[in-house]
Backbone as numpy.savetxt, mean C-alpha at the origin, in Angstrom:
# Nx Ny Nz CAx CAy CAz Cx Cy Cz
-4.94 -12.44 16.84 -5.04 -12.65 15.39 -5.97 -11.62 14.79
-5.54 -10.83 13.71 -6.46 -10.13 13.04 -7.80 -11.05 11.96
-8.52 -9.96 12.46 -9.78 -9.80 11.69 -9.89 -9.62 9.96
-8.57 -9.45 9.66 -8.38 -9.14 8.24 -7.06 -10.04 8.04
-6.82 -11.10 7.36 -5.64 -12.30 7.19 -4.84 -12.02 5.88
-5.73 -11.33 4.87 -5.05 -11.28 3.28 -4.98 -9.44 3.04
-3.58 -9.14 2.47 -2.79 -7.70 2.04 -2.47 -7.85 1.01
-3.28 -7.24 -0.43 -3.28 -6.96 -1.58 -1.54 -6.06 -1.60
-0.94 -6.48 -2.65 -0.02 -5.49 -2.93 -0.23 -5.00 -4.71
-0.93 -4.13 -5.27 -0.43 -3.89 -6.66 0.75 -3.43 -6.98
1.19 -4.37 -7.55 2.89 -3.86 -8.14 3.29 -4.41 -9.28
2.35 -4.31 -10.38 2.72 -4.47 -11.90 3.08 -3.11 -12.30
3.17 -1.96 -12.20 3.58 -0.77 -12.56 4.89 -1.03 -12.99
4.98 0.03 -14.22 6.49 -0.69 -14.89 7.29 0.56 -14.17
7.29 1.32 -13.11 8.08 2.69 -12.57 8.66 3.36 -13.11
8.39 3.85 -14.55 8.98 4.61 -15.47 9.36 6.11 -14.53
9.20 6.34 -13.50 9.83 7.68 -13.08 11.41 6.98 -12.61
11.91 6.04 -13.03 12.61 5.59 -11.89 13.68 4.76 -13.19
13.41 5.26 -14.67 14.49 4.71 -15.82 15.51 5.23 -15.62
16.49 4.44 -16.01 16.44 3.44 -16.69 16.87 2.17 -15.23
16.99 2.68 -14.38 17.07 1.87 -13.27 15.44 0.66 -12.98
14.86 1.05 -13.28 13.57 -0.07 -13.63 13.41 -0.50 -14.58
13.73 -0.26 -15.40 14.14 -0.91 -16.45 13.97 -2.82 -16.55
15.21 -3.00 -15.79 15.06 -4.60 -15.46 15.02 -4.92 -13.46
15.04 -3.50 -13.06 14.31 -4.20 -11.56 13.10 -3.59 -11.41
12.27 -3.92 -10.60 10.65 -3.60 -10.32 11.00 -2.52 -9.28
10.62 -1.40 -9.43 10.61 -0.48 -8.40 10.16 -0.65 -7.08
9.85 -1.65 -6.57 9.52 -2.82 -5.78 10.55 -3.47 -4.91
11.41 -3.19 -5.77 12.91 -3.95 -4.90 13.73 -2.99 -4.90
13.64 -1.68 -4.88 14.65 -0.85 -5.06 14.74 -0.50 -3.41
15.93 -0.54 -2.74 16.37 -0.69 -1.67 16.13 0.44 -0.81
15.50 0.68 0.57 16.09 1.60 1.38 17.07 1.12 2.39
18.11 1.28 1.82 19.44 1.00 2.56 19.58 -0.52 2.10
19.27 -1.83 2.85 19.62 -3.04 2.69 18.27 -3.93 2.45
16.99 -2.98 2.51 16.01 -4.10 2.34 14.98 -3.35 1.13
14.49 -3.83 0.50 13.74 -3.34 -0.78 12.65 -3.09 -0.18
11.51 -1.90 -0.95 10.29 -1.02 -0.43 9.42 -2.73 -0.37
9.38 -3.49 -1.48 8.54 -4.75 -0.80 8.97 -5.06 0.44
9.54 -5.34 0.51 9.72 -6.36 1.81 8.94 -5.14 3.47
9.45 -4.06 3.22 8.98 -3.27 4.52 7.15 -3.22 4.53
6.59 -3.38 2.84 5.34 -3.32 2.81 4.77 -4.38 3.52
5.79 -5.78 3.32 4.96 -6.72 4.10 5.40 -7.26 5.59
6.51 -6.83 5.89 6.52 -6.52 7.16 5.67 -5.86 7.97
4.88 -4.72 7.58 4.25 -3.72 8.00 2.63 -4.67 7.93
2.15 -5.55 6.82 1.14 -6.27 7.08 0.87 -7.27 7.92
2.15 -7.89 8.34 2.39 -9.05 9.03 2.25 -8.06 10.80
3.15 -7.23 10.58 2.91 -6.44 12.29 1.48 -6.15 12.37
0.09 -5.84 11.24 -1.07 -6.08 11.42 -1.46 -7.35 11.68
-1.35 -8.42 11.82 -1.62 -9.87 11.45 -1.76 -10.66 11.20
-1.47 -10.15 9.03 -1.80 -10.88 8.46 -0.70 -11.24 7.55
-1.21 -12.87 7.12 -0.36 -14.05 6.77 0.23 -14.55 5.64
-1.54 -13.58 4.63 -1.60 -13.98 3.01 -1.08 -12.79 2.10
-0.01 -12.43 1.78 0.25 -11.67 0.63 -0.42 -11.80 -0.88
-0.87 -11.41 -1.08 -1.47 -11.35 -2.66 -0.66 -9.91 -3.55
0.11 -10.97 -4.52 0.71 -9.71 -5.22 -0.20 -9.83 -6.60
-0.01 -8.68 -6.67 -0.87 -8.56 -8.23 0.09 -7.77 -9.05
0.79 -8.85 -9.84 1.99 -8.55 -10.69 2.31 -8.68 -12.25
3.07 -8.52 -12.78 3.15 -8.30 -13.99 4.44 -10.02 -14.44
4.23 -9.78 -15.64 5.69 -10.82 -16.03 6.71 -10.36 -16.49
7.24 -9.44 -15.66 8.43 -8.32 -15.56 8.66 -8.71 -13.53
7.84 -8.61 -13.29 8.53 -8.83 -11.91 8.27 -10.10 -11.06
9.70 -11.22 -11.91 9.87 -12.18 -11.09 10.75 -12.13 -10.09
11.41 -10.79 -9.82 12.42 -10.98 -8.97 11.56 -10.73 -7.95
10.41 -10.08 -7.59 9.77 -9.93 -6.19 9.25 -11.34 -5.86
8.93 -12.58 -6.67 8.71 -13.57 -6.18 10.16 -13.99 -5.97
11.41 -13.89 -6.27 12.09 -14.55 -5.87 13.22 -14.22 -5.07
12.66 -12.90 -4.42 13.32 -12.45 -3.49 12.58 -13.13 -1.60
11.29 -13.72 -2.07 10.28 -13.82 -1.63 10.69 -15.70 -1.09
11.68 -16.10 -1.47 12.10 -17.78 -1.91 12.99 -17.78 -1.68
13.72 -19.35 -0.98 14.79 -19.41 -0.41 15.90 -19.37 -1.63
17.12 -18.99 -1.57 17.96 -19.21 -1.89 19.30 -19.68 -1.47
19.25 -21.44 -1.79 20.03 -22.34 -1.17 21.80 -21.85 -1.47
22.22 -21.72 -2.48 23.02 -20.75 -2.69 24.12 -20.12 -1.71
23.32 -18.81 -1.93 23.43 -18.09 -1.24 24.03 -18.00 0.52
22.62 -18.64 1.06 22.56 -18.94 2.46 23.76 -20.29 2.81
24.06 -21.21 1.90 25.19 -21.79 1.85 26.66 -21.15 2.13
26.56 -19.94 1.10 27.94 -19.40 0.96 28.00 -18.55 2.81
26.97 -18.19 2.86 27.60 -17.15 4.08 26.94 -17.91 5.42
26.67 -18.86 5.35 26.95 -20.00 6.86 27.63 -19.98 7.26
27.85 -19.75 8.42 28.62 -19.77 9.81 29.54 -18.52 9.83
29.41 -17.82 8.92 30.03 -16.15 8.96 29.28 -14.94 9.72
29.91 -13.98 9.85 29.50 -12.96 10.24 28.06 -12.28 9.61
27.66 -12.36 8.46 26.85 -12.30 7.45 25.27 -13.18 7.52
25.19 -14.25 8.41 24.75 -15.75 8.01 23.33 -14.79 8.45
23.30 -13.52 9.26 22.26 -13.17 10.28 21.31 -12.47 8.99
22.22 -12.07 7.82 21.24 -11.05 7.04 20.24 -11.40 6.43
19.81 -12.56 6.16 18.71 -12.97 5.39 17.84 -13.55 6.20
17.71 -12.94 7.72 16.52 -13.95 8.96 15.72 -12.98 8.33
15.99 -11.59 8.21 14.05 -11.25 8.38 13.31 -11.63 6.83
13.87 -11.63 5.96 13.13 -12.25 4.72 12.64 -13.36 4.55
13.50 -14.20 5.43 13.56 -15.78 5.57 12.03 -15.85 6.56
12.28 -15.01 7.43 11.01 -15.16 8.31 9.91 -15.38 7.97
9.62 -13.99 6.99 8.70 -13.71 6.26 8.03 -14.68 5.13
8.97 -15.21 4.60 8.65 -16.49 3.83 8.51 -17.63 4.63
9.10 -17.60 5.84 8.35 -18.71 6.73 6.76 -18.60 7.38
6.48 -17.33 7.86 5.45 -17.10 8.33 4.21 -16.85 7.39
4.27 -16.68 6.09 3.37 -16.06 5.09 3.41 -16.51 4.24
1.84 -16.63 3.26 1.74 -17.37 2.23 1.60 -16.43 0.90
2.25 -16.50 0.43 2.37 -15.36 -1.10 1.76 -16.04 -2.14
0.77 -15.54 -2.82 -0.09 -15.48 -3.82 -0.10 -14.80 -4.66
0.07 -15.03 -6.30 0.32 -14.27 -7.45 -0.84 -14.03 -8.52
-0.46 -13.12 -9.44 -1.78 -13.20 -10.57 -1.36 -12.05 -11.14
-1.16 -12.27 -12.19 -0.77 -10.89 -13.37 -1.82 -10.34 -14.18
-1.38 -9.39 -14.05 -2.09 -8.09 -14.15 -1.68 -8.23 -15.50
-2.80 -7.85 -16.53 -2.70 -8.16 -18.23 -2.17 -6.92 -18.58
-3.07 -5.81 -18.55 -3.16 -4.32 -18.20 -2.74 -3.61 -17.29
-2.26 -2.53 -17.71 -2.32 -1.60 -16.23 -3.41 -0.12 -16.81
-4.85 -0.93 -16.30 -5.74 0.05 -16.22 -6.34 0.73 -14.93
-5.04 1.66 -14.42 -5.49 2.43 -12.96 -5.58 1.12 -11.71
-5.28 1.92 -10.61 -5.20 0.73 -9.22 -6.40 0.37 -8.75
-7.91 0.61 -9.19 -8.92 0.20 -9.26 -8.83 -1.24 -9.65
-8.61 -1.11 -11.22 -8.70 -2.33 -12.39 -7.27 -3.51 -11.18
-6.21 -2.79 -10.82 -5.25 -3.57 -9.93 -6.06 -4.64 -9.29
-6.67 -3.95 -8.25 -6.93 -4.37 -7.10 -8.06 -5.37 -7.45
-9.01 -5.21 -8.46 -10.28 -5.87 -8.99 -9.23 -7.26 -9.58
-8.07 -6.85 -10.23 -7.40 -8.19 -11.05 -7.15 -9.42 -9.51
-7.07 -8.57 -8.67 -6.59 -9.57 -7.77 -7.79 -10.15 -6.47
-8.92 -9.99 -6.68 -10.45 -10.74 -6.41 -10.14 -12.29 -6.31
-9.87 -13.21 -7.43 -9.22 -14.28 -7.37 -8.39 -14.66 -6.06
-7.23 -13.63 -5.88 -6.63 -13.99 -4.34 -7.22 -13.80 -2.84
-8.42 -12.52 -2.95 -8.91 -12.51 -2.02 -9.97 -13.36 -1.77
-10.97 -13.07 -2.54 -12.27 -13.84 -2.37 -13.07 -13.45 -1.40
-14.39 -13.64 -0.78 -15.21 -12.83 -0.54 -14.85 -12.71 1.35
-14.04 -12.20 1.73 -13.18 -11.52 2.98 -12.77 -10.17 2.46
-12.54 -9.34 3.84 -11.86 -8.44 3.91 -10.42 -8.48 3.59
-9.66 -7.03 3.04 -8.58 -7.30 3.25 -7.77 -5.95 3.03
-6.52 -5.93 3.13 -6.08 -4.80 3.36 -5.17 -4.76 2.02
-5.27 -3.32 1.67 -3.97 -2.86 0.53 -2.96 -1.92 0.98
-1.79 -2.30 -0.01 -0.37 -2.20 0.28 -0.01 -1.33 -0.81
0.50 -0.01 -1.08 1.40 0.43 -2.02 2.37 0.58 -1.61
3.70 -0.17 -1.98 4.72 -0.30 -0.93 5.31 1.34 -1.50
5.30 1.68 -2.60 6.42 3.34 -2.87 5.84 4.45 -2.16
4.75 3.78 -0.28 4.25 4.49 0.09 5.04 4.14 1.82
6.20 4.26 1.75 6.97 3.82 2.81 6.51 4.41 4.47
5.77 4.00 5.18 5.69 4.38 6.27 6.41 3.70 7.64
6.70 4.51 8.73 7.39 4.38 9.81 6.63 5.47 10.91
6.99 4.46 12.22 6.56 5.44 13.60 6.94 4.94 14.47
7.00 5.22 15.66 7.81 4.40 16.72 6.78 3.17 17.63
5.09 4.05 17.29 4.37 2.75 17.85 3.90 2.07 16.69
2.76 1.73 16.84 1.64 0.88 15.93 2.32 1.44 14.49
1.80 -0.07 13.51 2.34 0.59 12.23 0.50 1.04 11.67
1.02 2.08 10.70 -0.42 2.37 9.82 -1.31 1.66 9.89
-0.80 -0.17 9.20 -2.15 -0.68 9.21 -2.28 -1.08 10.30
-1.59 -1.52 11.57 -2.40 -1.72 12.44 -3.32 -0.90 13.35
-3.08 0.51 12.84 -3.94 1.33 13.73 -5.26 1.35 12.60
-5.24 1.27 11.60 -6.38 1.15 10.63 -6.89 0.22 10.89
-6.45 -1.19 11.35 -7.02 -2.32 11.49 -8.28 -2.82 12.87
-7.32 -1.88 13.90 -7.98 -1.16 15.11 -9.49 -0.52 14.81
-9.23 0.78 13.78 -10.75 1.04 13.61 -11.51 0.73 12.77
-10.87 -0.50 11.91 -12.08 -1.46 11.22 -12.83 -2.26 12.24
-12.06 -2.79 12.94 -13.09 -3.25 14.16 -13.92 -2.77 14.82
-13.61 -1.63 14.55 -15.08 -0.95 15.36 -15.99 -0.77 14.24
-15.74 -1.10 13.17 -16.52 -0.26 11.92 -16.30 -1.76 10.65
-16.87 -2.75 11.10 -16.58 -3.65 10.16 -17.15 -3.61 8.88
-18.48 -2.97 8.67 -19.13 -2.71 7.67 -18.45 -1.22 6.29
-17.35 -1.36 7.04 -16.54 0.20 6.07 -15.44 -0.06 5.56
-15.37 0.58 4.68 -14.31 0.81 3.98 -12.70 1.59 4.93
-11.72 1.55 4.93 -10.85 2.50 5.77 -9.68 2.86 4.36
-9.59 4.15 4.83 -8.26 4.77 4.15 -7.66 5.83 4.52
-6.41 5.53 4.95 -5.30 6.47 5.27 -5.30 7.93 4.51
-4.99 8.81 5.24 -4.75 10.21 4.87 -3.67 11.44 5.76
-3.66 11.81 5.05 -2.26 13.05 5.57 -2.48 14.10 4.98
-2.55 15.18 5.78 -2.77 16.32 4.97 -1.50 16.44 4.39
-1.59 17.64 2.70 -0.65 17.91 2.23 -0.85 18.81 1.78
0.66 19.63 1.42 0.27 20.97 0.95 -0.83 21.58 0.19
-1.47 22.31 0.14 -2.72 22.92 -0.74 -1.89 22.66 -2.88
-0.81 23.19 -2.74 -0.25 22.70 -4.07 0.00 21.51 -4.53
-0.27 20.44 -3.64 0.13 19.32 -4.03 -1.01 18.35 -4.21
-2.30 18.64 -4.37 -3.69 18.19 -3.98 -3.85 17.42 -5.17
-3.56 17.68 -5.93 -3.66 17.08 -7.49 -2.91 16.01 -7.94
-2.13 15.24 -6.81 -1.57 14.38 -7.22 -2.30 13.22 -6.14
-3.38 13.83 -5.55 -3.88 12.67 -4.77 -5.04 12.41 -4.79
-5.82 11.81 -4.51 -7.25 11.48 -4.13 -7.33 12.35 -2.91
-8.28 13.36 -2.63 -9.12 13.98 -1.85 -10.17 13.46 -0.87
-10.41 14.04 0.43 -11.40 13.62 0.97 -12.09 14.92 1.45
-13.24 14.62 1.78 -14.34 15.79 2.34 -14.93 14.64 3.05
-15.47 15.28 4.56 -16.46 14.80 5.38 -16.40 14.96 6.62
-16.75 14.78 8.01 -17.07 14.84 9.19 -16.37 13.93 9.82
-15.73 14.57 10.95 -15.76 13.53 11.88 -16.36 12.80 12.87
-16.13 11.45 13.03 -16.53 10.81 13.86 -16.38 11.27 15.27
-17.62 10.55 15.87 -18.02 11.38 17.41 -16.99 10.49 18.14
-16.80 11.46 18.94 -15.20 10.84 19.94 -13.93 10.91 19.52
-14.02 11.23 17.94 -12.22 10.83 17.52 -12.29 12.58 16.80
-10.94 12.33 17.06 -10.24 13.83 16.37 -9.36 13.43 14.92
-9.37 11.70 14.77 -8.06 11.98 13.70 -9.13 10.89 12.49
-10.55 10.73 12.63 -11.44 9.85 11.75 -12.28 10.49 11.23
-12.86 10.87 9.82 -13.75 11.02 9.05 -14.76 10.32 8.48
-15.96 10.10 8.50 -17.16 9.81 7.69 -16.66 10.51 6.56
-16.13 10.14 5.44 -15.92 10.56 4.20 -17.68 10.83 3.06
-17.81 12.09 3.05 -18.97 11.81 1.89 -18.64 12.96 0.93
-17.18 13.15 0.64 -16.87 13.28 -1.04 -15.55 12.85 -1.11
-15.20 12.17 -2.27 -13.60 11.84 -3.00 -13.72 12.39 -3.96
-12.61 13.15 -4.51 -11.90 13.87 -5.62 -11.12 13.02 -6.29
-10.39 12.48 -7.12 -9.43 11.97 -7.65 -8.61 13.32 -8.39
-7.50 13.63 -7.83 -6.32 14.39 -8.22 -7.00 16.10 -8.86
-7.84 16.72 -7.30 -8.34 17.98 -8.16 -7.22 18.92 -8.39
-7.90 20.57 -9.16 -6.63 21.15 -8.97 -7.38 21.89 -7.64
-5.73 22.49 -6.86 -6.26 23.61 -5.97 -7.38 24.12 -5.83
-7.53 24.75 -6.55 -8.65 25.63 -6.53 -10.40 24.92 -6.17
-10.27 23.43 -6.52 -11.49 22.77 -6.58 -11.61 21.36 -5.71
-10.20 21.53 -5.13 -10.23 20.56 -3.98 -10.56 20.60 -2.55
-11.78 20.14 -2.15 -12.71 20.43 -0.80 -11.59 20.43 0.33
-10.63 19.97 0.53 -9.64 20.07 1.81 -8.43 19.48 1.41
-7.19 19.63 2.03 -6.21 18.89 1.74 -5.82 17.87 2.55
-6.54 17.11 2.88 -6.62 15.84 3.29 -6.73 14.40 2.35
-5.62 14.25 1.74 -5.34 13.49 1.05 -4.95 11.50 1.23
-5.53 11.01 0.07 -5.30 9.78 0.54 -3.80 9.14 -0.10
-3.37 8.51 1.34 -2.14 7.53 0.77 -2.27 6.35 0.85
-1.30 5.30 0.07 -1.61 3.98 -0.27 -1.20 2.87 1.07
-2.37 3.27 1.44 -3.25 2.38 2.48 -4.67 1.57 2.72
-5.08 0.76 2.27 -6.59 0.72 2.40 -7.08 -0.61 3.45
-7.97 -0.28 3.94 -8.96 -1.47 4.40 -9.95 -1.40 3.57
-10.09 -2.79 2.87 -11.69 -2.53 1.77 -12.37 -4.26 1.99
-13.53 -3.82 2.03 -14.55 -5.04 2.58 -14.68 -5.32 0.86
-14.87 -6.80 1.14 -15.47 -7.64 -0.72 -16.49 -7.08 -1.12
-17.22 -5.95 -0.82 -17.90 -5.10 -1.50 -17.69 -4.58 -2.45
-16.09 -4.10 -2.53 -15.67 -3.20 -3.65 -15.54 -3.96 -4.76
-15.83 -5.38 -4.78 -15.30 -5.92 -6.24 -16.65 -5.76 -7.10
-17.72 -5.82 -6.66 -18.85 -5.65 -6.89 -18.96 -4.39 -7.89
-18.68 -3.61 -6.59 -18.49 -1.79 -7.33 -17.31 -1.62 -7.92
-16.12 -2.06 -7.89 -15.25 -2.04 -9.54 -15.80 -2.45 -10.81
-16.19 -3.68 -10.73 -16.89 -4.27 -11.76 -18.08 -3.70 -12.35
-18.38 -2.51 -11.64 -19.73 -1.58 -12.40 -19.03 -0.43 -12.51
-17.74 0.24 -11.88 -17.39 1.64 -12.42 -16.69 1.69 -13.49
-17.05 3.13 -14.10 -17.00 2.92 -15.81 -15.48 3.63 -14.86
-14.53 3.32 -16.29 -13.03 4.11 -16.53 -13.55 5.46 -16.63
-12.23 6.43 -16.14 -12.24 7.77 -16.26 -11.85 8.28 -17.87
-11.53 9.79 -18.03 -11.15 9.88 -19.37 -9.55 9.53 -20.00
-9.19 8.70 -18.96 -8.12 8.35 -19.88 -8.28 6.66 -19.33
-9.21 6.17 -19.59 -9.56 5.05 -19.61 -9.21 3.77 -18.88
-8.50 4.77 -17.30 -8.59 3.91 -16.16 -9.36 3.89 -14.95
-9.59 2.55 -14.32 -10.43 2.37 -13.12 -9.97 2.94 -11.94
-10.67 3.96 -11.07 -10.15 4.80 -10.37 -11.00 3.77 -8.89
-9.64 3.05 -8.13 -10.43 3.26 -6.81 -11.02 4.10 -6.21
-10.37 5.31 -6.52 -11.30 6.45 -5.59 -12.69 6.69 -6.23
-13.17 6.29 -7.50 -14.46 6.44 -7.85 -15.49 5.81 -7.38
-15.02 3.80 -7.47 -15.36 2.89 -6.51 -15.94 3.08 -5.17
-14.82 4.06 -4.47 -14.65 4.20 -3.11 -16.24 5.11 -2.85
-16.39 6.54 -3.49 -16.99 6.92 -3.80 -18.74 6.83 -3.89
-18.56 5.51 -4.67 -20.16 4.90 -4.86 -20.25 4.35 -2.97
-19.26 3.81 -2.23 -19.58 3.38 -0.94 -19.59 4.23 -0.18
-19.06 5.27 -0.20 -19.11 6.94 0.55 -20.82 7.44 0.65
-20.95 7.35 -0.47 -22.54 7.86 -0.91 -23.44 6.69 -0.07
-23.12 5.58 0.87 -23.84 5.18 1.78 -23.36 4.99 2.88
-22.17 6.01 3.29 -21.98 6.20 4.44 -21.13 5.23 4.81
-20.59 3.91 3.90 -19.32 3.13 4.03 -17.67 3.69 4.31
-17.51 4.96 4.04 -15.91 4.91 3.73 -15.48 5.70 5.06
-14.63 5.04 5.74 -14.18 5.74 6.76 -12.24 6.70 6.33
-12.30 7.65 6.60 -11.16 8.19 6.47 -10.11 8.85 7.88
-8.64 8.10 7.54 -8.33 7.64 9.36 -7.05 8.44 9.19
-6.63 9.58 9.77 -5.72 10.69 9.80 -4.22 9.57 10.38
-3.31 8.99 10.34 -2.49 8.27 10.76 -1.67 9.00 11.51
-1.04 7.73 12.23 0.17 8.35 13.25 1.00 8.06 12.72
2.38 8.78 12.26 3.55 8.18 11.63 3.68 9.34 10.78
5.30 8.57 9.81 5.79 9.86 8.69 5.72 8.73 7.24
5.23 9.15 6.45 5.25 8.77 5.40 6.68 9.02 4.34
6.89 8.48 3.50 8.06 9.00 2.66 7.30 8.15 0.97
7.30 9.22 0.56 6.47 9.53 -1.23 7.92 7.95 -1.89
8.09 7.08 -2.04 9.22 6.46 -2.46 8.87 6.16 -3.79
7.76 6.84 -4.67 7.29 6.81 -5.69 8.10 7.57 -6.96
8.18 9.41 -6.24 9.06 10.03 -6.89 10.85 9.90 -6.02
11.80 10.36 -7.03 13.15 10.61 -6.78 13.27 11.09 -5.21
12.78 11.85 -5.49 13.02 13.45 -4.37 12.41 12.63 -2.93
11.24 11.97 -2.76 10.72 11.05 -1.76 12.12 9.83 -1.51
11.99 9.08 -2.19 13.01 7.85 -1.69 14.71 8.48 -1.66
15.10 9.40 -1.81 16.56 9.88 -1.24 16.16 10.63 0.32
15.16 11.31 0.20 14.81 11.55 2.08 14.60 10.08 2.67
13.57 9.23 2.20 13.82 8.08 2.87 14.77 7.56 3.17
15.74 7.20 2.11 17.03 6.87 2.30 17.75 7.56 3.78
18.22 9.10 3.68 18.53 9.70 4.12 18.09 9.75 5.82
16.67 9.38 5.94 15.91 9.22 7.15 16.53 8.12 7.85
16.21 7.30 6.82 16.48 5.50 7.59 18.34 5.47 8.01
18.75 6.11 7.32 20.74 6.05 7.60 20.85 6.99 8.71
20.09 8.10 8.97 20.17 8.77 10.13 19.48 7.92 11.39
19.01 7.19 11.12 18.39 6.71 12.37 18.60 5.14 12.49
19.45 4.94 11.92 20.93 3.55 12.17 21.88 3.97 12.09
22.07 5.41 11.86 23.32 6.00 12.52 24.60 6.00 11.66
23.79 5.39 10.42 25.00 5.70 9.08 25.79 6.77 8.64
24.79 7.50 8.84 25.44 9.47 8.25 24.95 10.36 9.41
């Protein structure tokens, strides 16, 4: 059993890169192949250990709660058919896990997200989920290898990173810092950038939406001022805990796929059908 039981997901974002097709679905349920980017996000928390989903959502996306819920229906019509098998792993998931809601009033930055959803966690650790941050590998998933070196490091913060091109630095949170003695793929983080350009970004070691964050951070949301366009930047948060030697930064094993922009979720697509052997 893990050490960490509750996986924040923010997903009130209305996915305006993704109109008019989000429009009336949550970019949230938009499919790779047969199962929507939610559902793999919490698959991927549950292969860490944990039980409690906390979505932090908007009142635009009831279909992720009710994709999340049986539908008698449905599972009626395709009983005892060839078909009856497709709805075990969702079904599972709603058997094994307890989903927890709370809407997000605002969407002021994934800081202000993650702070809206304090209420679901409460004063435990817990892990965050950006599901349009699709990861896959053949062993351990992301968070469970993150979850691995929170245990050694219970007093820290953890967040995933991948290097990325030197041109592309500006669309991510940055890290600067040292590594840890013994490991080749962990950083002592003691600077974050939020989205520099090139030219002013300390390395391209960038963070993706992954986190381990101790109930510390609600503390330090609740005191960081908004940036200049008047949202709460986790990475600023993160930041104030860096500056005491809290934030660990953990190089992952696996391939990520961006399912945020276009150009990301058609390679995903494209990945996942090559490797069930579709195309």
């Amino acid at each position: 059993m893990s050490i960490i039981n509750k996986c924040l997901f923010p997903v009130a974002g209305y996915g305006t890169r993704f109109l008019p097709a989000t429009k009336a679905i949550p970019k949230e349920m938009l499919p790779i192949l047969t199962k929507p980017l939610i559902q793999y996000g919490v698959e991927e928390a549950m292969s860490a250990g944990m039980a409690t989903m906390a979505m932090v959502t908007s009142k635009y996306k009831q279909a992720i709660k009710n994709h999340f819920e049986p539908h008698t229906d449905i599972e009626a019509s395709i009983k005892g058919t060839a078909k009856a098998s497709l709805l075990d792993e969702v079904n599972h998931t709603s058997e094994q896990c307890e989903f927890t809601y709370i809407e997000q009033q605002q969407m002021l930055g994934l800081g202000h997200a993650i702070f809206t959803g304090k209420p679901l966690i409460g004063n435990e650790p817990f892990a965050v989920i950006l599901p349009d941050d699709l990861c896959t590998n053949n062993g351990d998933s992301v968070l469970t290898q993150m979850t691995k070196l929170y245990e050694q490091h219970p007093d820290c913060c953890i967040v995933a990173i991948e290097e990325v091109p030197m041109t592309q630095v500006d669309k991510y949170g940055v890290i600067d810092g040292e590594l840890l003695d013994g490991l080749n793929n962990a950083y002592r983080v003691n600077s974050m950038v939020e989205k520099p350009s090139p030219k002013d970004a300390p390395t391209n070691l960038a963070i993706i939406g992954r986190y381990i964050l101790t109930p510390e951070i609600f503390d330090v949301l609740e005191n960081t001022a908004p940036d200049r366009n008047g949202e709460i930047q986790i990475t600023d948060a993160l930041m104030t805990l860096a500056n005491q030697g809290k934030v660990i930064a953990y190089k992952f094993q696996g391939e990520r796929f961006d399912c945020g922009s276009v150009k990301g979720f058609v390679e995903a697509t494209n990945a996942f059908a090559k490797a069930q052997g579709i195309i």
